[in-house]
C-alpha positions in Angstrom: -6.1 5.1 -19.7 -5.7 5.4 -15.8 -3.7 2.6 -14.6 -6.2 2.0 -11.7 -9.8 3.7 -11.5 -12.3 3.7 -8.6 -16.2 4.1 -10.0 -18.4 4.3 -7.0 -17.1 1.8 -4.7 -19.7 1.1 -1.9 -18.3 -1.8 0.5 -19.8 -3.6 3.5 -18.5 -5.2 6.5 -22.3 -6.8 7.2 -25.0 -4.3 7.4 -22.5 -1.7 8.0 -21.5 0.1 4.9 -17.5 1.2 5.1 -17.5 2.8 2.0 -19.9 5.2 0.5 -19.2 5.8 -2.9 -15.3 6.1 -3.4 -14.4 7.3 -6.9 -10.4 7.8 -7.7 -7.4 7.5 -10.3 -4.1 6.0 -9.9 -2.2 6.9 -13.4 1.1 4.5 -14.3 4.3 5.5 -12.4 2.8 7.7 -9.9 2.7 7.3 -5.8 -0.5 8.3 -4.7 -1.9 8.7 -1.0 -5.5 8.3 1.1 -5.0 10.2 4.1 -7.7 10.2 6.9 -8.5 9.4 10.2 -9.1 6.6 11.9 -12.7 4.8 10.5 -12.3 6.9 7.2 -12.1 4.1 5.1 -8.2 4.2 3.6 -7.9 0.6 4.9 -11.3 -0.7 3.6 -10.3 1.1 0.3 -7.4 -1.0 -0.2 -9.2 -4.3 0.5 -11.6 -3.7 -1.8 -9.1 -3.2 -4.8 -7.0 -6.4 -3.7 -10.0 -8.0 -3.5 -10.1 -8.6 0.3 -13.3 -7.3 0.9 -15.0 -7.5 -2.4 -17.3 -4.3 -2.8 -21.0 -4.8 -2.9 -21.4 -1.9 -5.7 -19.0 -0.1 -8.0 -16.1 -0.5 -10.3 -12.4 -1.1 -9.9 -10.6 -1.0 -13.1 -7.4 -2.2 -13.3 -5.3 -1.6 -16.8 -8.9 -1.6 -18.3 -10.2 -4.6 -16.7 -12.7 -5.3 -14.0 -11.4 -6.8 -11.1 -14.3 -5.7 -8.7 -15.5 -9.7 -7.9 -12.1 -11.3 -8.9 -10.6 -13.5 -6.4 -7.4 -12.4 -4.6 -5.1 -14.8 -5.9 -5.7 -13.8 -9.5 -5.5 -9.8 -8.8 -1.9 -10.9 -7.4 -1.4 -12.6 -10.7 -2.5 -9.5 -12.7 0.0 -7.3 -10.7 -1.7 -5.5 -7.6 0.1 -6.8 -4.2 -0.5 -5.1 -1.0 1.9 -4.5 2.1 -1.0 -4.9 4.6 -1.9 -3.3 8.1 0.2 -4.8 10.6 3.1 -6.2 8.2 1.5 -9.6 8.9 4.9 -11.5 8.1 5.0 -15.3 9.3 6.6 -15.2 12.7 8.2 -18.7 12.6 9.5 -18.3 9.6 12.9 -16.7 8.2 13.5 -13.3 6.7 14.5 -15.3 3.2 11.5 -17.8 3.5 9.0 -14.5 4.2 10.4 -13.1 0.8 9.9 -16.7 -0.9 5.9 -16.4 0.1 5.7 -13.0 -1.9 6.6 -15.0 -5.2 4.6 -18.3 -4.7 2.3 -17.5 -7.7 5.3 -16.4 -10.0 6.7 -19.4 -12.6 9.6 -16.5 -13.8 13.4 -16.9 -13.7 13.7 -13.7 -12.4 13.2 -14.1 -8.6 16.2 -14.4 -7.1 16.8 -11.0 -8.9 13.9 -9.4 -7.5 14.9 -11.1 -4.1 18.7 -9.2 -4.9 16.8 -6.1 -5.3 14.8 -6.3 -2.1 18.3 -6.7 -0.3 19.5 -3.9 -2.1 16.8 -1.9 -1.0 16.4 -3.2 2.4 20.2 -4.1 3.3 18.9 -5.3 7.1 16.7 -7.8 5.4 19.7 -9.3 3.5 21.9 -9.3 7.2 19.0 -11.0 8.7 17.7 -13.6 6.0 18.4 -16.7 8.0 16.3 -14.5 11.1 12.5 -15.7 12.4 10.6 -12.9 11.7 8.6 -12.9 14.5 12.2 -12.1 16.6 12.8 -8.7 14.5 11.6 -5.1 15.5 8.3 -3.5 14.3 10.6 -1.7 11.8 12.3 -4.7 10.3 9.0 -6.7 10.3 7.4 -3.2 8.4 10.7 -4.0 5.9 10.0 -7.2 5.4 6.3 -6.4 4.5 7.2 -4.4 2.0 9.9 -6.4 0.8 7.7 -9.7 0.2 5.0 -7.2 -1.7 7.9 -6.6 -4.0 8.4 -10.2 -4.1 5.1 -10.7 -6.1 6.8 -8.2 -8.9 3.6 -5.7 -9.0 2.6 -3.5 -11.6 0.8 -1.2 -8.5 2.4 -1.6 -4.9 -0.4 -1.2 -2.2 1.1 0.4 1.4 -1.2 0.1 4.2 0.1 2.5 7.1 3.7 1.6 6.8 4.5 3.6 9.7 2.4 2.6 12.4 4.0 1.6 16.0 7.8 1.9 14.0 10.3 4.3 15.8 10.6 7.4 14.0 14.1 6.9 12.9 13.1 3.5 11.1 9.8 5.5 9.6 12.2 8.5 8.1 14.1 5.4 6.3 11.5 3.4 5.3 9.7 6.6 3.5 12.9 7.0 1.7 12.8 3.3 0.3 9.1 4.3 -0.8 10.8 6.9 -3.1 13.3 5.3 -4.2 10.7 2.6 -5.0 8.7 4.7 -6.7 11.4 6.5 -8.3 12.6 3.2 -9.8 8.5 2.6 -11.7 6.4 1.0 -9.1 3.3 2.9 -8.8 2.4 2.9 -5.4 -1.2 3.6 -3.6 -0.5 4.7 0.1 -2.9 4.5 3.0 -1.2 6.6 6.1 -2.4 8.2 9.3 1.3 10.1 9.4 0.2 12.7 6.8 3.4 14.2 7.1 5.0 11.5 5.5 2.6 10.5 3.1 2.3 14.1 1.5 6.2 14.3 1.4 6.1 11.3 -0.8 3.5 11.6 -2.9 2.6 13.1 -6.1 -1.7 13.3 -5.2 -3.7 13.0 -2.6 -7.3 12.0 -1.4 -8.9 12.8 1.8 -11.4 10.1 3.0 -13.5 11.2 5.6 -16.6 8.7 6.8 -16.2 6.4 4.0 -16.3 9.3 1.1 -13.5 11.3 -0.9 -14.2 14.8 1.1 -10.9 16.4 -1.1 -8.3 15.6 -3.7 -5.6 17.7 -5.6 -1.9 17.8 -6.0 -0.1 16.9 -2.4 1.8 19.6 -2.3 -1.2 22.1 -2.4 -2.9 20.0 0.3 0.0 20.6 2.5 -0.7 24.2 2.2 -4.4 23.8 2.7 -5.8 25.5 5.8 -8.3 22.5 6.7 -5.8 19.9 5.6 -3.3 21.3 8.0 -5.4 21.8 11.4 -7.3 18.4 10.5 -3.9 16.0 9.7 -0.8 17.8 10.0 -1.2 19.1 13.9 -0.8 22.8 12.4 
């Protein structure tokens, strides 16, 4: 059974339908990527499985159960958090107390483990817990978004553009933390513009174009792809 499975998702912002029938598998352990353009839905697409922007038709299977109308809060709970579009981090608050938001629905003794981990992973974070967020760099703020996804101890890891408006120095090191995040059993579900990136990481890949799955296969083989290449990778 696929960890995650997409049946037909059509969503709606109002009358305007977003997505047209998006159908895909996330399998346990794997990082898996939506690459597109701007308006193709990757953002949308992530919504609808956290439960942001409920679809209006479909099925979103998560570990075998339906999560398509469940409230946010309780997909959270069953272990789907989301690093979103923006980072979003609270500006007035610190670095440590950002982290602490991540795991307001846990009642484990295991946080201030999962907090060591983050620092391990992000070793800025830990130099700058007593920070405001709102005083870092787009990079550290992208690090803390991440970071206080992790928090929430997920099952699936949801990454919305992690590299937009970060220098590309920062982007080269947070894509190696993605890895190494992966590498470590999170299963991750990546929305990127930077294809580049997203391919490098990944083990699959769909291409959403106008709200619809236009392509899928292995990443590697889509880096080689003619279309794929003139389209997204400025070849």
């Amino acid at each position: 059974m696929s960890m995650l499975v997409l049946d037909d998702v059509q969503t709606y912002y109002g009358n305007i339908q977003a997505l047209k029938g998006v159908s895909l598998t996330v399998e346990e352990g794997e990082c898996v990527t939506l690459i597109g353009s701007n308006g193709a839905g990757k953002s949308t697409t992530l919504r609808s499985i956290s439960g942001l922007s409920p679809p209006r038709k479909g099925s979103i299977l998560f570990e075998g159960q339906e999560i398509a109308r469940m409230p946010p809060q309780d997909i959270v709970s069953l272990g789907i958090s989301q690093s979103p579009e923006g980072r979003r981090c609270f500006p007035r608050m610190t670095v440590a107390e950002n982290l602490d938001m991540g795991a307001y629905l846990r009642r484990d003794g295991e946080i201030a483990r999962d907090r060591d981990r983050v620092y391990e992973l992000f070793p800025r974070l830990e130099e700058r817990s007593k920070q405001k967020a709102g005083t870092m760099s787009g990079g550290e703020q992208q690090m803390l978004a991440i970071g206080r996804a992790l928090m929430a101890k997920p099952k699936l890891l949801l990454l919305d553009e992690p590299s937009m408006g970060i220098a590309p120095i920062l982007v080269e090191r947070i894509y190696e933390t993605i890895a190494e995040i992966n590498r470590q059993g999170t299963t991750i579900l990546l929305v990127e513009q930077n294809a580049n990136f997203a391919l490098g990481v990944s083990q699959r890949a769909y291409v959403l174009e106008t709200g619809k799955v236009a392509l899928s296969d292995e990443s590697a083989k889509l880096r080689e792809n003619p279309d794929v290449q003139k389209a997204y990778l400025g070849a």
